[in-house]
C-alpha positions, 0 to 999 in steps of 0.5 A: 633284694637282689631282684630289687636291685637290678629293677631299679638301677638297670634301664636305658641309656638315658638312666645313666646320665644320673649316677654319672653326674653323681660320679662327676660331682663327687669327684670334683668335690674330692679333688679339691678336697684333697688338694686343698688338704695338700696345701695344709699340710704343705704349709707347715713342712714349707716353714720347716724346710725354711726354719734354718733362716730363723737361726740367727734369733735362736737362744742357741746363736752367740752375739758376735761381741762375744768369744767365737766358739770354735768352728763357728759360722758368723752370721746376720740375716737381712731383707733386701728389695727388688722389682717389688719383691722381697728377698731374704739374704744370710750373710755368712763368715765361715773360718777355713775349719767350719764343719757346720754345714749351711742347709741347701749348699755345698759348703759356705761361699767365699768373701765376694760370692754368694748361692741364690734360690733358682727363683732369685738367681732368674730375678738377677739375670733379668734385671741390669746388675746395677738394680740387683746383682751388685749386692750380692757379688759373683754367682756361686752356684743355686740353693737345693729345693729342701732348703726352700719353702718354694719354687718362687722363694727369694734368698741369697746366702751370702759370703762376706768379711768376718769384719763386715758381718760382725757390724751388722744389726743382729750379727751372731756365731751358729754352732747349729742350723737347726730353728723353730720354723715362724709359722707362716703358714698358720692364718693361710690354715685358717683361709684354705678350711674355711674355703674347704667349708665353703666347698662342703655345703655346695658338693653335699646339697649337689648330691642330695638334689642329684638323688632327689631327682633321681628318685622323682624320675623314676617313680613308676619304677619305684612304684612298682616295686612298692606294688610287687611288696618292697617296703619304703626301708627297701626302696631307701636300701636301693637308693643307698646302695646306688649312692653308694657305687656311685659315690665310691667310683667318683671318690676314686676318680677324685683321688685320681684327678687330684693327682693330675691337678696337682702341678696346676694346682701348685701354681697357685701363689700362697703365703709367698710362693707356689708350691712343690707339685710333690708337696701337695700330695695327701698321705694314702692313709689321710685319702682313704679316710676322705673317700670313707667319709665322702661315701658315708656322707653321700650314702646317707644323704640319698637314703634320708632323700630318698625316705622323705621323698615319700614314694607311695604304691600308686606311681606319685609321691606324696605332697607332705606339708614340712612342719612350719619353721620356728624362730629358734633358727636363728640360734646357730647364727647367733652362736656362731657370730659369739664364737667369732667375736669371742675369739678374736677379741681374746686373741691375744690371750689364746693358744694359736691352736684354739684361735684356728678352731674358734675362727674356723669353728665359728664361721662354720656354725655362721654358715650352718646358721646360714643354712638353718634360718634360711627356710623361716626366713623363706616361709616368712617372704612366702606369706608376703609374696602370697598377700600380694600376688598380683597374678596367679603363679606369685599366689601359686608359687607362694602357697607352695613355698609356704607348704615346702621352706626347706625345700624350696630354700635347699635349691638355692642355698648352695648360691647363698653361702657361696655369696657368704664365703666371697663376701667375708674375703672381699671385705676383709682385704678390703679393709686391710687394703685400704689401711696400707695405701699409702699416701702424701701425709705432712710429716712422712717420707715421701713415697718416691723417697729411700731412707737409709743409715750411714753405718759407722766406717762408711765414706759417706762422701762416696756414697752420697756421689755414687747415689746422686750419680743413679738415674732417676735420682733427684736429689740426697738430703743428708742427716746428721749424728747427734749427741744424745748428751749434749743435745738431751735427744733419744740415742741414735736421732739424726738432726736434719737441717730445716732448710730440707724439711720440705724436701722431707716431706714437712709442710712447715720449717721448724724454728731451729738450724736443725731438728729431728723426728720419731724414724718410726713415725715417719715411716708410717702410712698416716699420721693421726697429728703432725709429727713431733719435731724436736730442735737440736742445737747445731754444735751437737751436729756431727757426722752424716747419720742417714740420708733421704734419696728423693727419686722420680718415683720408679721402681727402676730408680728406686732400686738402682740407689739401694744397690748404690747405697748397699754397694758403698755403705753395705747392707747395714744401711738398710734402705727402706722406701715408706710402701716397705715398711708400711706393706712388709709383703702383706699386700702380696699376701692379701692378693694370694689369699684373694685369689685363693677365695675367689677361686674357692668361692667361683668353683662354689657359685659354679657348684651352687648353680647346676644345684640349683638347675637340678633342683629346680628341674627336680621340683617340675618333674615331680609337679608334672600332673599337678603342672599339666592339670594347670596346662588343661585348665587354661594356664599359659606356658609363660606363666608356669614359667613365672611360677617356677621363677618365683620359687627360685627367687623368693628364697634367693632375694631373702637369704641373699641380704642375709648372707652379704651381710653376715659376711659383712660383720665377721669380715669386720670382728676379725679384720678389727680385732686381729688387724689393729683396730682396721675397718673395713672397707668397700669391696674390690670390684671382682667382688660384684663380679662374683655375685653377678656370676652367682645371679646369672647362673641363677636365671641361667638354671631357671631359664633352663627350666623352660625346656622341661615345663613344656615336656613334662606338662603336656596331657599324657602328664595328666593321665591317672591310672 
């Protein structure tokens, strides 16, 4: 056995170009394995390390109406905005006798101060303090990376008068830090496994396409050691064997290479911010386990390739007609797509575990139906290229389809799930875009508008002034408290003149001195109908209750009038522009989760195409005699081109539809279900960027062809001994 050994693996310096692309693949494939199994597992220690935030919503937090236990810190947590960004800011009253330590800083700030993540504290330095750093007060010092979830975390923890913390919304006394971390983190899980789905089918038919033209390009070899006495179990052991040094040497130098990609790596946004280079490490034990699984994996593919291959005595391997495809093949899908739509209808009522494995359960079965059904659908088209060749390689290339789907679909399918994969993100943020664009509706604040409450206590004369005095600032249009009592109105409504319903964002002036309006609705980002206006008797009007800032529409304005306000009225006038209360971070979000697909889906279409230059370089090697005896007869090189040009696409222009639109329909159950009842939208342009990048790798890897077509069909190719 050992003798067999070194006869088929030792030769030239042209047989190590082989198992070196098998290392190359393999390690690729294992590196972003392990980094995206990194980032799922730095998920969840990212909402661990910032669970602390969360404790003001704990059953263990004391409202601040209540006594104050001893030693307790007083606190309520908020967001504030910026440039577009969102910052979560605690703000603290700590008595001189607190021992309670607040995570990330040496002790609490003082009344006027405040400790910022690095990523915010860079933030204030490079925007003018009247459009941030006025909120906060003075800089007393940063938060330590364990208390933060990443590097471009936003926070503020901020000190304050007892007095002040106690009349913000939610304000509560912490005996304790200690919280359940929200689990942010979750629908990013699902997003990074299906990617590493996604990345499974190319790297796994890389390799089995590898073996399969390592075997065609060394039948001679193979065939003697077949004469010599080897058994085709032998000749599969070698193989194998082969497979499997190679597969341990690129797993390896996977691991290693993960490691070297990983500050890279960490740079890549996901659910609010990069990560930690160290956060992406995999523990020693769970990278032993996918070196393990990816030699098994590899080991097996080649000794199956190889066994099929069907390698006989005589120096050629056997033409074996594939066992015609059933219609049974579109089960897979079928039950996949079940699961899927199962899942998301029933969200509501479904552990989030069960939901994580149903989704990525059924896009999984939906990518394997994928895989399955594309040789009938394969064997079908052949038949119809067949019925009308007009020529003499469609008729070749059609019978040969027709003898080999599964084959023949293999080369290309690598390229067909990665346009499945692109397909269901690109849709589905699509979608969700589209339902949080937000534009002039009659009856909604005015994009260009801040709406904010005038808490009890605050001079709102100053606050009005000190607004009206910002640049960019068109105009206030103050809202009054009204008497729930005496007016018949929901708690809490603010009357607005009708005069200013214009300037509200109102194409009509109701019939009232003055009316009021749902808050919630006028926040929204459309209206199904016009927003109801209820008329209040003007004796009932007090106090200003809440302004409208109407601003020339910049971020600049925007943000220099909710520093005006928060600096005269305090944080609990929460200033809140219609783009923030409709989008809440989630277009952020949606971009990350974007460039996390397209990412995934390029590597996988980059993948899916030296497959398919292989395969198809594979399939000419080992037709070179049948291809040559064409050559003898009379047929032109172009038209062996042809051929070989039919046989890539037949497969790829039936299955492609296919993919688009499975993509399609789940993309469109589970924005549906989970998101609201939203509908999918048109695709975002880099979208057709990627399926053109697929197209053009696939004529890129036929092309490449041509090359090969001409020295593997002339005479010597012929030649029977």
């Amino acid at each position: 056995m050992a003798f067999l050994v070194r006869l088929a693996l030792l030769g030239g310096r042209s047989s190590l170009g082989r198992p070196l692309g098998i290392v190359l693949g393999v390690a690729l494939g294992m590196a972003l394995f392990l980094l995206m199994l990194g980032a799922v597992i730095a998920l969840d220690s990212r909402d661990d390390r910032t669970a602390w935030l969360n404790a003001t919503t704990e059953s263990s937090a004391i409202p601040a109406d209540r006594a104050a236990p001893r030693g307790a810190i007083l606190a309520a947590r908020d967001e504030t905005s910026a440039a577009g960004e969102v910052i979560a800011r605690l703000i603290v009253a700590a008595p001189a006798e607190t021992a309670l330590p607040i995570p990330g800083i040496p002790s609490a700030p003082p009344a006027g101060s405040y400790y910022a993540s690095p990523a915010l504290q860079a933030l204030v330095a490079r925007l003018p303090p009247d459009r941030l750093g006025n909120r906060f007060g003075s800089f007393a010092g940063t938060i330590g990376d364990a208390a933060l979830s990443s590097p471009d975390t936003l926070v503020a923890i901020v000190g304050a008068a007892p007095d002040a913390v106690r009349a913000l919304p939610g304000a509560v006394y912490l005996t304790s830090f200690a919280a359940s971390p929200t689990d942010l983190g979750a629908a990013y899980q699902i997003v990074i496994l299906i990617g590493a789905i996604g990345l499974f089918f190319p790297v796994g038919l890389l390799i089995m396409i590898v073996t399969k033209l390592g075997a065609v390009s060394r039948i001679e070899r193979f065939a003697t050691l077949r004469l010599i006495g080897a058994s085709p179990r032998q000749i599969a052991f070698v193989v194998a064997l082969e497979s499997f040094l190679t597969a341990t040497v690129g797993a390896a130098l996977g691991v290693v290479l993960a490691a070297v990609l990983r500050p890279l790596a960490a740079i890549i946004p996901l659910n609010g911010g990069s990560f930690f280079p160290q956060d992406l490490a995999v523990p020693a034990s769970w990278s032993l386990l996918a070196v393990g699984a990816m030699v098994v994996a590899a080991t097996l593919a080649s000794a199956i390739g190889i066994r099929r291959a069907g390698i006989s005595p005589l120096g050629a391997t056997r033409a074996i007609r594939e066992r015609t495809p059933r219609p049974w093949r579109i089960l897979p899908l079928l039950v996949g797509a079940g699961l899927i739509g199962y899942t998301a209808m029933n969200a509501g009522d479904i552990d989030g575990t069960v939901m994580t494995f149903g989704i990525v359960g059924g896009f999984a079965i939906v990518a394997a139906g994928i895989v399955v059904i594309g040789p009938w659908l394969t064997y079908q088209l052949s038949g119809l290229v067949s019925r009308r060749a007009g020529s003499a390689a469609a008729l070749i290339a059609g019978s040969r389809i027709r003898m080999t789907p599964v084959a023949t679909f293999r080369s290309v399918s690598g390229l067909v799930i990665a346009v499945f994969m692109v397909t269901v993100f690109a849709t589905a943020a699509g979608g969700v875009m589209q339902s949080l664009r937000v534009d002039g509706v009659d009856g909604t604040l005015p994009a260009d508008a801040l709406l904010a409450d005038l808490p009890a206590g605050a001079d709102a004369d100053a606050v009005i002034a000190a607004t009206l005095a910002v640049p960019g600032v068109n105009a206030v249009i103050v809202g009054r408290a009204v008497d729930p009592i005496a007016t018949e109105v929901h708690p809490g409504s603010v009357a607005w003149a009708a005069e200013d319903f214009p300037a509200l964002g109102f194409a009509a002036v109701p019939d009232a001195p003055f009316a009021t309006f749902d808050r919630t609705s006028y926040l929204a980002s459309q209206q199904e109908g016009r927003l109801e206006v209820v008329a209040v008797r003007g004796a009932a009007v007090g106090v200003a209750g809440a302004i409208v800032v109407r601003t020339d529409g910049t971020a600049e304005a925007i943000d220099r009038a909710r520093t005006a306000i928060e600096v005269g009225a305090g944080p609990a006038a929460a200033p809140i522009t219609r783009v923030e209360a409709v989008q809440l971070g989630i277009q952020r979000i949606l971009h990350e989760l974007a460039v996390v697909a397209y990412l995934g889906a390029f590597v996988s279409i980059a993948i899916a195409g030296c497959s398919l230059a292989i395969a198809t370089a594979a399939a000419v090697i080992d037709r070179r005699r049948v291809l040559g005896l064409l050559r003898l007869m009379g047929m032109p090189a172009s038209q062996l081109h042809r051929m070989v040009g039919f046989e890539a696409a037949v497969p790829l222009v039936g299955v492609l539809g296919l993919s688009v639109a499975a993509g399609y329909l789940v993309a469109d159950v589970i924005v549906e279900n989970l998101a609201g009842g939203i509908d999918v939208g048109w695709p975002e342009p880099m979208y057709f960027v990627a399926l053109a990048l697929g197209l053009i790798l696939a004529l890129g890897a036929v092309a490449a062809t041509v090359g090969t077509i001409r020295r593997n069909t002339a005479v010597s190719a012929t030649r029977f001994e």
